[in-house]
Biopython code that builds the backbone (N, CA, C, O; Angstrom):
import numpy as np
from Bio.PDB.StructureBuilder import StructureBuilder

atoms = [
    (1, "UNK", "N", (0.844, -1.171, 0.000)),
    (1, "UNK", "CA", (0.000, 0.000, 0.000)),
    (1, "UNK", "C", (0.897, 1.243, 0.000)),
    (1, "UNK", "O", (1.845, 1.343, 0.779)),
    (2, "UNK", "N", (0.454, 2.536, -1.223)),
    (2, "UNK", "CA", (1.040, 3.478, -0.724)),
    (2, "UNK", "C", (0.945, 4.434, 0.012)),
    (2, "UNK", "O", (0.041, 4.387, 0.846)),
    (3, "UNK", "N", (1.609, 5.333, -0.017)),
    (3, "UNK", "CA", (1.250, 6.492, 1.460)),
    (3, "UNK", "C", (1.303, 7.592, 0.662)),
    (3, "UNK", "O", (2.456, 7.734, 0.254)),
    (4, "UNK", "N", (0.728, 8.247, 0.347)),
    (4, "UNK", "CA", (0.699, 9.558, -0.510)),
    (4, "UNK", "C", (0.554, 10.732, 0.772)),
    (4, "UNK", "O", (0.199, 10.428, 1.911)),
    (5, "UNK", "N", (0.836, 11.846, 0.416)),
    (5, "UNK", "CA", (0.651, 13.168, 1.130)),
    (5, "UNK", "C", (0.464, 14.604, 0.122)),
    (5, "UNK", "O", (1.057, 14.769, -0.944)),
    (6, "UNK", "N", (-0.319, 15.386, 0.627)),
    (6, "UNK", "CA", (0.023, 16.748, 0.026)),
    (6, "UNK", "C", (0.753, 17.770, 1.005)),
    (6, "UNK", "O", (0.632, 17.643, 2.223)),
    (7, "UNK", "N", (1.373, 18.596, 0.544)),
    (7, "UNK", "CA", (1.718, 19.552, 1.338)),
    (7, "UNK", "C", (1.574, 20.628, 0.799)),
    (7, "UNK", "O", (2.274, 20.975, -0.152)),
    (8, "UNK", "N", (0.576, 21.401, 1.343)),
    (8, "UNK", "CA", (1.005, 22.757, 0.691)),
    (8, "UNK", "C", (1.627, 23.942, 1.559)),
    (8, "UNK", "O", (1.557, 23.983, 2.787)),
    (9, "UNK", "N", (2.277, 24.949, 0.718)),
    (9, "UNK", "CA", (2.905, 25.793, 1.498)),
    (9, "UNK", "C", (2.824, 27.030, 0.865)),
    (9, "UNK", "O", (2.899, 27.152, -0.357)),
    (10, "UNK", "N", (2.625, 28.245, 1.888)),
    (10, "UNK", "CA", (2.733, 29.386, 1.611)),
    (10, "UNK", "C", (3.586, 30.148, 1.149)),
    (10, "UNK", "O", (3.659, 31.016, 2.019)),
    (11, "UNK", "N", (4.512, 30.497, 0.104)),
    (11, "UNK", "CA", (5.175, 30.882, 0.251)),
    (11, "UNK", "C", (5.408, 32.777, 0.022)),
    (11, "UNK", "O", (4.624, 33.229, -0.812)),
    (12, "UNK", "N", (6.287, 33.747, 0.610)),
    (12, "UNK", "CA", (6.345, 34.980, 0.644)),
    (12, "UNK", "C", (6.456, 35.416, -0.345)),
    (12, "UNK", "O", (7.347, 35.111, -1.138)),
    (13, "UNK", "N", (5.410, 36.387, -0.569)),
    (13, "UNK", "CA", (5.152, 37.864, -1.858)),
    (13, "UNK", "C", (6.623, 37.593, -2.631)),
    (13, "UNK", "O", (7.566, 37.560, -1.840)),
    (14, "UNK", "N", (6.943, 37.414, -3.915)),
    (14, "UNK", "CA", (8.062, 37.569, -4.843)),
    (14, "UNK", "C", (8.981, 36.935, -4.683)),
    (14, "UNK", "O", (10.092, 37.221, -5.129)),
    (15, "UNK", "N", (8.541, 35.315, -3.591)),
    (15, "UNK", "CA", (9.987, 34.886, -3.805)),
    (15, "UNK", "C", (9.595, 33.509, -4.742)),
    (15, "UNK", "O", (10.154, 32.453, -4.445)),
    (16, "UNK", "N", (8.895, 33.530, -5.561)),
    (16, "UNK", "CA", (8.426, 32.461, -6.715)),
    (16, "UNK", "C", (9.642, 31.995, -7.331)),
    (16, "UNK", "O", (9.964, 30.808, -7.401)),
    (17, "UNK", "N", (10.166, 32.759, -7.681)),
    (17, "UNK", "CA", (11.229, 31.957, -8.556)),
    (17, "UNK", "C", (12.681, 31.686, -7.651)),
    (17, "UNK", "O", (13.471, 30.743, -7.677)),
    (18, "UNK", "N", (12.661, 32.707, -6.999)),
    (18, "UNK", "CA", (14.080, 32.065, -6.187)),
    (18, "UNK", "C", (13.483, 30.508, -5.408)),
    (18, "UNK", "O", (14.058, 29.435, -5.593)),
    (19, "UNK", "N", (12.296, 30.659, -4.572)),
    (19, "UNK", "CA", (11.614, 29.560, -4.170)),
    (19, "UNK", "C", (11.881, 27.794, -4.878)),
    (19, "UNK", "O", (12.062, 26.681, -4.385)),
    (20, "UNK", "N", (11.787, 28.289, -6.089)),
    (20, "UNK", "CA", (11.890, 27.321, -6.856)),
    (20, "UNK", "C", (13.161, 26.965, -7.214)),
    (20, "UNK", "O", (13.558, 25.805, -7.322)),
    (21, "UNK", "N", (13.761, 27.894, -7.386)),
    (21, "UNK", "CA", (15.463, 27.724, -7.478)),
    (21, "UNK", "C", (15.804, 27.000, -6.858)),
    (21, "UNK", "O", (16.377, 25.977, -7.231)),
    (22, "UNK", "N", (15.554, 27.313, -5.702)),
    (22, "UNK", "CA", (16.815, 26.505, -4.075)),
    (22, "UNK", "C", (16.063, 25.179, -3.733)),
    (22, "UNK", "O", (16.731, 24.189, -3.434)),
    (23, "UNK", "N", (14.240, 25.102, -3.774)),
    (23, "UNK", "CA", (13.960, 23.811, -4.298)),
    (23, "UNK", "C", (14.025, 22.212, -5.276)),
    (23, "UNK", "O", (13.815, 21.012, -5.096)),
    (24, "UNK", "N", (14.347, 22.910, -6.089)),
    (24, "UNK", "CA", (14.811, 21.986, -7.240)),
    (24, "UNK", "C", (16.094, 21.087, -6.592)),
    (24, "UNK", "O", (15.765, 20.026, -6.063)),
    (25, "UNK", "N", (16.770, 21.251, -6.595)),
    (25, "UNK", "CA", (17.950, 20.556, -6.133)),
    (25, "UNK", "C", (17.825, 19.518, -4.853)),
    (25, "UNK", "O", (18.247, 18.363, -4.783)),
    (26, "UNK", "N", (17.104, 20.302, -3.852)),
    (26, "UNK", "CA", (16.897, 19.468, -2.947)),
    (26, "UNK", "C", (15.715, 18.256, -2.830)),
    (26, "UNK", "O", (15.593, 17.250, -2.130)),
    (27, "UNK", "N", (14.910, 18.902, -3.899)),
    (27, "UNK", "CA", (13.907, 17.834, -3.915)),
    (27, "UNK", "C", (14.171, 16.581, -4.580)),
    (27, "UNK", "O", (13.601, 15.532, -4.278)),
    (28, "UNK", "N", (15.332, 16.735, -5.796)),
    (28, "UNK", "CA", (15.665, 15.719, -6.590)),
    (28, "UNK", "C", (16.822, 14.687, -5.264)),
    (28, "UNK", "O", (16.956, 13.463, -5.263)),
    (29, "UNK", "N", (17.263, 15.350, -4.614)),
    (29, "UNK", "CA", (18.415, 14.630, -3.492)),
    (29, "UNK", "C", (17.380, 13.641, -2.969)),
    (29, "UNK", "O", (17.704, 12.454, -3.004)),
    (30, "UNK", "N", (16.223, 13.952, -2.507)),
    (30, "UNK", "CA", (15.202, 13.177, -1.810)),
    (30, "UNK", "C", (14.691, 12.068, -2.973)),
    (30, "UNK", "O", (14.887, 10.883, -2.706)),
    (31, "UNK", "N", (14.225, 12.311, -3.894)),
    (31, "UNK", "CA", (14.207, 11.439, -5.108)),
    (31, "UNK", "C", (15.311, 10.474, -5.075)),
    (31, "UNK", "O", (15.269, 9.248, -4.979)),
    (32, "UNK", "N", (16.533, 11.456, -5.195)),
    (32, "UNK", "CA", (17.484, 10.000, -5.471)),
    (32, "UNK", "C", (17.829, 8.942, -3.893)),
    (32, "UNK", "O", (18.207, 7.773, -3.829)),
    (33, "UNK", "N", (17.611, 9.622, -3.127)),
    (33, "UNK", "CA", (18.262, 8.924, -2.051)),
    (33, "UNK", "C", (17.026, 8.265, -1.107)),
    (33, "UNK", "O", (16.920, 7.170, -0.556)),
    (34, "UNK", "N", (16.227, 9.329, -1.172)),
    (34, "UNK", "CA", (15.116, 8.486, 0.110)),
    (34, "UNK", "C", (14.636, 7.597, -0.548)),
    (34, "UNK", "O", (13.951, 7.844, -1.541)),
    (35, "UNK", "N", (14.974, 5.986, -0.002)),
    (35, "UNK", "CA", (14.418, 4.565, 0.007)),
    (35, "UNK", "C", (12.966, 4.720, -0.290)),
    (35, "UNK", "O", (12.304, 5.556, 0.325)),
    (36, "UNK", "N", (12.303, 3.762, -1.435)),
    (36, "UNK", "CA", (10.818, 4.099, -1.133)),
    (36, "UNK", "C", (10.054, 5.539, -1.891)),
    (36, "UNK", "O", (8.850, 5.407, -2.113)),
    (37, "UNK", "N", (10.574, 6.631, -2.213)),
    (37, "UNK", "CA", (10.310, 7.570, -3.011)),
    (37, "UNK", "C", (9.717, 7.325, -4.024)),
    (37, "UNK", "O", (10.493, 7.088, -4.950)),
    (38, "UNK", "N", (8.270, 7.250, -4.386)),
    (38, "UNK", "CA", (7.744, 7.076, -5.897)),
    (38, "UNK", "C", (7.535, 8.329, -6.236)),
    (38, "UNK", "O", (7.775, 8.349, -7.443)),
    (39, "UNK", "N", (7.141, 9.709, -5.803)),
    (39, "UNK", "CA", (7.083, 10.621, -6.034)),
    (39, "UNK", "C", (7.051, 11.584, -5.145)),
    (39, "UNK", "O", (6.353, 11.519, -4.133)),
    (40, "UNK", "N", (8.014, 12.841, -5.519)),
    (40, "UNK", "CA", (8.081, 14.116, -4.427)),
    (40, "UNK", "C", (8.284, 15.370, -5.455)),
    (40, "UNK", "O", (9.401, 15.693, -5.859)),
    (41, "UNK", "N", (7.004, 16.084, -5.859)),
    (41, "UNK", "CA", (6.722, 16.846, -6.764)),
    (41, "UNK", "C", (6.722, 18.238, -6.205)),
    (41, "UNK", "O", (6.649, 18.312, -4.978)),
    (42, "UNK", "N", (6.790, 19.361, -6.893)),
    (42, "UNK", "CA", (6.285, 20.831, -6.297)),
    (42, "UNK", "C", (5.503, 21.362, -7.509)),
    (42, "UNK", "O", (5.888, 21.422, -8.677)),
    (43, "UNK", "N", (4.176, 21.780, -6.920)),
    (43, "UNK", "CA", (3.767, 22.227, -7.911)),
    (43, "UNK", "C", (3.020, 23.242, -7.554)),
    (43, "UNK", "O", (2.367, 23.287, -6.512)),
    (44, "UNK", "N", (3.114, 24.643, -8.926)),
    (44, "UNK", "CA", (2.661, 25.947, -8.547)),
    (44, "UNK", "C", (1.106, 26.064, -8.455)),
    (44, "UNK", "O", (0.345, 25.277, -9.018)),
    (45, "UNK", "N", (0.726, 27.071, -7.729)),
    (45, "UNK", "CA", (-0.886, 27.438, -8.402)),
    (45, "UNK", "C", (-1.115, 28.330, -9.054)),
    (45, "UNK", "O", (-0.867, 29.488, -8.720)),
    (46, "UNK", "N", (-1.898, 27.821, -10.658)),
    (46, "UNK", "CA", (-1.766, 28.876, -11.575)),
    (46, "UNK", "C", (-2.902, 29.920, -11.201)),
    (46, "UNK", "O", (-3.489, 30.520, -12.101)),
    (47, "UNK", "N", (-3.198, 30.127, -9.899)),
    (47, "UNK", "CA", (-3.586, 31.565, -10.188)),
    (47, "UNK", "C", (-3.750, 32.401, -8.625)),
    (47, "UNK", "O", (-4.590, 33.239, -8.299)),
    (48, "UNK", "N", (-2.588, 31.809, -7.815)),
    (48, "UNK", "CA", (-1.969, 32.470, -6.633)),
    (48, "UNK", "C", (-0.694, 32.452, -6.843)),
    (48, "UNK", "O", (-0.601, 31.252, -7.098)),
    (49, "UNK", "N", (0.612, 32.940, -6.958)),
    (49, "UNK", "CA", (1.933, 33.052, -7.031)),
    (49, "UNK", "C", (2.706, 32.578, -5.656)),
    (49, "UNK", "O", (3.753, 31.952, -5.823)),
    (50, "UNK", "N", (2.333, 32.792, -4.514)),
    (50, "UNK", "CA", (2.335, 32.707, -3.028)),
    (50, "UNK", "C", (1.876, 31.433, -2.902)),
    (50, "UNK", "O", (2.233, 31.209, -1.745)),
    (51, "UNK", "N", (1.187, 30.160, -3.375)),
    (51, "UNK", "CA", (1.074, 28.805, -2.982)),
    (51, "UNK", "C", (1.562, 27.679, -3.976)),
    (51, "UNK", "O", (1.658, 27.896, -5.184)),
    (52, "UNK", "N", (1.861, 26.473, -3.401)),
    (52, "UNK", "CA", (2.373, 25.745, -3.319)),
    (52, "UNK", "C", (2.084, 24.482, -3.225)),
    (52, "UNK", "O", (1.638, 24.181, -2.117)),
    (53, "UNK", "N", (2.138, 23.959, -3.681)),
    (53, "UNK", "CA", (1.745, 22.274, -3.266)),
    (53, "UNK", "C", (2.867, 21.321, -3.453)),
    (53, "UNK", "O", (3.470, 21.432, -4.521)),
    (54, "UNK", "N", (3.237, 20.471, -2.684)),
    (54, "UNK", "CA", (4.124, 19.158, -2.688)),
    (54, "UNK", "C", (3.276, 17.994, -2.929)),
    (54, "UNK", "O", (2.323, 17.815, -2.171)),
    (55, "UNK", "N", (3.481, 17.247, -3.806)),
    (55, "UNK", "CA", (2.986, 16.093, -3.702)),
    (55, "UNK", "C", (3.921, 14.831, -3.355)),
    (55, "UNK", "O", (5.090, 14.963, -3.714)),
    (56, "UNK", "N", (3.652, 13.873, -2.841)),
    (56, "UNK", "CA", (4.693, 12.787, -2.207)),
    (56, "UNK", "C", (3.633, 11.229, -2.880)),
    (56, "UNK", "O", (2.468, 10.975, -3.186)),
    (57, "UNK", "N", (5.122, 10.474, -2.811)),
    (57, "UNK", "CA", (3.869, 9.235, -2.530)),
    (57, "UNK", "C", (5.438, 8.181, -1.827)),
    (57, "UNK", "O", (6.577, 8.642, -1.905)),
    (58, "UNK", "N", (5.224, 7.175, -1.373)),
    (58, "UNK", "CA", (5.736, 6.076, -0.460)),
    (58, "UNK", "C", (5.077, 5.115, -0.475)),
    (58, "UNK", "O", (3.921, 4.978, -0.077)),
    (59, "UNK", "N", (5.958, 4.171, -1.066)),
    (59, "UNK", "CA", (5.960, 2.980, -0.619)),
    (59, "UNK", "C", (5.584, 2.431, 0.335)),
    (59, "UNK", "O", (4.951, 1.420, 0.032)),
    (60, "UNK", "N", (5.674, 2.629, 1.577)),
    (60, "UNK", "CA", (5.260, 2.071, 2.972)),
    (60, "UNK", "C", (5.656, 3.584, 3.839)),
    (60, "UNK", "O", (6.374, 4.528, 3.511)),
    (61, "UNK", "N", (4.756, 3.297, 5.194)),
    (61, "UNK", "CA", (4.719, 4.110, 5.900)),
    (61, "UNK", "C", (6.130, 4.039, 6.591)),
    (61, "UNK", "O", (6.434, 5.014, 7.278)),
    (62, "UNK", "N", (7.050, 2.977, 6.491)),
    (62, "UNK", "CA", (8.269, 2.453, 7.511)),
    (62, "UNK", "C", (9.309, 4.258, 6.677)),
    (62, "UNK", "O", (10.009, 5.151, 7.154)),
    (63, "UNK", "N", (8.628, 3.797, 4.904)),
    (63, "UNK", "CA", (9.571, 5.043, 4.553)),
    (63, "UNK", "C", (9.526, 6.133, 4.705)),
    (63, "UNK", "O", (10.609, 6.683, 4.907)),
    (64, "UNK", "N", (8.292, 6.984, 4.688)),
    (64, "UNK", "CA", (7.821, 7.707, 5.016)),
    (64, "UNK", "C", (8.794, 8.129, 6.301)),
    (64, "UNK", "O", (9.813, 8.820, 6.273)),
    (65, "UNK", "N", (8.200, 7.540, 7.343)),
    (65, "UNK", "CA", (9.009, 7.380, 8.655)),
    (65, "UNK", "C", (10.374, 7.914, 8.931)),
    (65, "UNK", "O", (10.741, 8.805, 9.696)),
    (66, "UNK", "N", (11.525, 6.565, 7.502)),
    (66, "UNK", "CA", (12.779, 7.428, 7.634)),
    (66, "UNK", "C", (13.183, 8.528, 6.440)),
    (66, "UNK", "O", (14.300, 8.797, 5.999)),
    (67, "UNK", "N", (12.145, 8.956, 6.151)),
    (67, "UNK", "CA", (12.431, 10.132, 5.328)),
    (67, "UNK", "C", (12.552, 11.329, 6.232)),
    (67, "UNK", "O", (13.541, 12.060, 6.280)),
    (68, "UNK", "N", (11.412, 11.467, 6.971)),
    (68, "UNK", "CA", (11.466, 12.463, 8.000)),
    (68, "UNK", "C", (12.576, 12.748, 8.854)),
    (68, "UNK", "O", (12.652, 13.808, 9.475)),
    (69, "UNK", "N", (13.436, 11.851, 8.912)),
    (69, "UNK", "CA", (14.682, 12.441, 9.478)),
    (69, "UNK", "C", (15.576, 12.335, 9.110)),
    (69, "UNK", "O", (16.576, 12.436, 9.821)),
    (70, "UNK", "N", (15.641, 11.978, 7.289)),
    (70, "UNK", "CA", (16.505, 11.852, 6.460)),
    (70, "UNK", "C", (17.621, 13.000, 5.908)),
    (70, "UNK", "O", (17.262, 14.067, 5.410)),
    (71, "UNK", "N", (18.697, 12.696, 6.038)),
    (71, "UNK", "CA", (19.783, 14.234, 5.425)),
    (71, "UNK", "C", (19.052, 14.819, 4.135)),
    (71, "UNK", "O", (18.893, 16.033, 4.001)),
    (72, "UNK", "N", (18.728, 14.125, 3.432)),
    (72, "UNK", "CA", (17.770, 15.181, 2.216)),
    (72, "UNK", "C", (16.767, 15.551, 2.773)),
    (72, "UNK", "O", (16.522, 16.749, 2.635)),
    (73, "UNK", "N", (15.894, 14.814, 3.520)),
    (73, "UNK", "CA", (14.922, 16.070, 4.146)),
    (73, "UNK", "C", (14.990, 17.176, 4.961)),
    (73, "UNK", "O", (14.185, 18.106, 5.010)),
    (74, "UNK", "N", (16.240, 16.984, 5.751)),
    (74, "UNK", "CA", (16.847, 18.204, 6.231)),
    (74, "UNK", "C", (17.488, 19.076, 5.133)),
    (74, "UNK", "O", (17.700, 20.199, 5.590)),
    (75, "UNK", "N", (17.750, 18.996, 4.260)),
    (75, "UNK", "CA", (18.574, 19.851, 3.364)),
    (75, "UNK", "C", (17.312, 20.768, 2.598)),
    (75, "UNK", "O", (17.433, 21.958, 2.311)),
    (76, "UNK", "N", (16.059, 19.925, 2.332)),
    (76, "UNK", "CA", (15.098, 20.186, 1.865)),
    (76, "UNK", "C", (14.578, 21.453, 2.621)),
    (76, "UNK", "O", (14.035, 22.401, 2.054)),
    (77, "UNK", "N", (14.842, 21.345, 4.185)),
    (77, "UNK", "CA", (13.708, 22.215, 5.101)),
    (77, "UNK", "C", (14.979, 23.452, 5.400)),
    (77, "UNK", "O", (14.567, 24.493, 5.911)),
    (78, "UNK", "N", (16.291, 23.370, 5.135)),
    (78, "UNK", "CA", (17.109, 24.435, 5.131)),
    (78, "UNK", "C", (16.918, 25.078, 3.679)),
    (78, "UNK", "O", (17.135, 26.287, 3.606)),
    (79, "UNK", "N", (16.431, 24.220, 2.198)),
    (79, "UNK", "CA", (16.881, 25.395, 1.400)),
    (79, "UNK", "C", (15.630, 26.105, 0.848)),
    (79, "UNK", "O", (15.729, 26.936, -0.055)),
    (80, "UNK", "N", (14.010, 25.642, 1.611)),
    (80, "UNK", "CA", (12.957, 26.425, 1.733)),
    (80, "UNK", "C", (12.833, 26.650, 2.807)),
    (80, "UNK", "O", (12.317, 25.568, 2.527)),
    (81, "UNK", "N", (12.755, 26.894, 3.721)),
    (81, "UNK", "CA", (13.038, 27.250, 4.924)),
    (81, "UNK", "C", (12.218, 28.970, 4.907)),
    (81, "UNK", "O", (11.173, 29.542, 5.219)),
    (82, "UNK", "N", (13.389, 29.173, 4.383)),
    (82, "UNK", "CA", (13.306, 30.994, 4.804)),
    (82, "UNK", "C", (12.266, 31.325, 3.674)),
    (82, "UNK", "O", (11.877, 32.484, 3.821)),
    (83, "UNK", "N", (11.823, 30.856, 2.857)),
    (83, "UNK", "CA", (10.643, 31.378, 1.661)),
    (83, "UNK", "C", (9.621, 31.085, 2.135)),
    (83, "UNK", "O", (8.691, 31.541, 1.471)),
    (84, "UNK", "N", (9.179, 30.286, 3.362)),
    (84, "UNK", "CA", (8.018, 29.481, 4.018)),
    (84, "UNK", "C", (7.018, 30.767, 4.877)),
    (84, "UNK", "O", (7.324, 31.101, 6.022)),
    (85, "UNK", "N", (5.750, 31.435, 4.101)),
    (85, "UNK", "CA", (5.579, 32.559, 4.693)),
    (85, "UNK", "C", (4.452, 32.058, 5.625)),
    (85, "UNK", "O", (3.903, 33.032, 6.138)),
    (86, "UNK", "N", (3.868, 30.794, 6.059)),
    (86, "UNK", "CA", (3.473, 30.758, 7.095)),
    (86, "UNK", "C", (3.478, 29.447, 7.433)),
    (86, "UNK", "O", (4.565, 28.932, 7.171)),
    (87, "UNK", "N", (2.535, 28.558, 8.008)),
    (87, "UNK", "CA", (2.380, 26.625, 8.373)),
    (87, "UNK", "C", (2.313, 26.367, 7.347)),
    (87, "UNK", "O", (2.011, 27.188, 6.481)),
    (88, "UNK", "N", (2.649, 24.794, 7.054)),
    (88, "UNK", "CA", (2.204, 24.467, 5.858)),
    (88, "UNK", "C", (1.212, 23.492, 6.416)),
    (88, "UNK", "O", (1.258, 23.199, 7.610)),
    (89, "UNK", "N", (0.169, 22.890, 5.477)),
    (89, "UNK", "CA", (-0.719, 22.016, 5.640)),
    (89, "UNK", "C", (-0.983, 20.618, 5.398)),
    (89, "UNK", "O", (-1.843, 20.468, 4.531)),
    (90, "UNK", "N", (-0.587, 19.690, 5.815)),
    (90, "UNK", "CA", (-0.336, 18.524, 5.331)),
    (90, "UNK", "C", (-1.299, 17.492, 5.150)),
    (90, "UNK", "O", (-1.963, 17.179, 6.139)),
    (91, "UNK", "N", (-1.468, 16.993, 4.233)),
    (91, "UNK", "CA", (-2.742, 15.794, 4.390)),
    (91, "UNK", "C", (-2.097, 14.101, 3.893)),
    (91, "UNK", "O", (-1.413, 13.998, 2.875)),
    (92, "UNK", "N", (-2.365, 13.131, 4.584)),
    (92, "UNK", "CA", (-1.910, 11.847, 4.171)),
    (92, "UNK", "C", (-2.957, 11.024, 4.056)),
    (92, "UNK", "O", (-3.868, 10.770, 4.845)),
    (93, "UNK", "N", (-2.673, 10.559, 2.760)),
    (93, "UNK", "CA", (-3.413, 9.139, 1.908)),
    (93, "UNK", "C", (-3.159, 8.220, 2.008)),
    (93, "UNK", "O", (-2.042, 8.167, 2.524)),
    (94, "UNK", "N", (-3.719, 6.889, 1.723)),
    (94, "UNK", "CA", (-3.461, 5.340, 2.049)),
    (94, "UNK", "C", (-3.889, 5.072, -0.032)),
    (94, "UNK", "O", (-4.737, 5.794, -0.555)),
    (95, "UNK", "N", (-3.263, 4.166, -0.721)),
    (95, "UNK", "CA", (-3.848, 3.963, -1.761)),
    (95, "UNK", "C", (-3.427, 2.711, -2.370)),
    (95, "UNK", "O", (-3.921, 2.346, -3.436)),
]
sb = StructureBuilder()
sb.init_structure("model")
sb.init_model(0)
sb.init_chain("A")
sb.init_seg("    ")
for serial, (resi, resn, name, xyz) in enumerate(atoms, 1):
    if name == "N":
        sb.init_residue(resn, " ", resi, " ")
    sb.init_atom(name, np.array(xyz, "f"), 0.0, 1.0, " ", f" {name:<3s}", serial, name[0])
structure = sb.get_structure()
């Protein structure tokens, strides 16, 4: 069974493209390295500039699990970090 999630996130007035800049890189590290990764997407909303959505999916919840305290997911939450203009919202699927 997989484990899907959304995340969306707010991110601050004009930082769209740098946002995406310092994202890219880290999201593909998580791709290549986190065990279990079928998909870890970012995707814009075409008609707010300021939101965000992540999409995920996992293999098993065990991965899920060690993703969360995985060196790419830390690298992930340092290189959006500072563009993050408020909570983000998370929702998890079973499929």
């Amino acid at each position: 069974m997989s484990i899907r999630l959304t995340v969306q996130l707010p991110i601050k007035e004009g930082e769209a493209e740098a946002f995406e800049a310092a994202a890219g890189p880290a999201l593909a590290k998580v791709k290549a390295e986190d065990k279990g990764c079928e998909m870890y997407d970012l995707f814009r909303s075409v008609d707010d500039p300021t939101r965000y959505v992540m999409v995920e999916s996992w293999a098993s919840e065990e991965d899920l699990e060690a993703h969360k305290t995985s060196a790419a997911m830390g690298e992930v939450g340092k290189a959006i970090g500072g563009f993050i203009a408020g909570a983000p919202v998370m929702h998890q699927y079973e499929a």
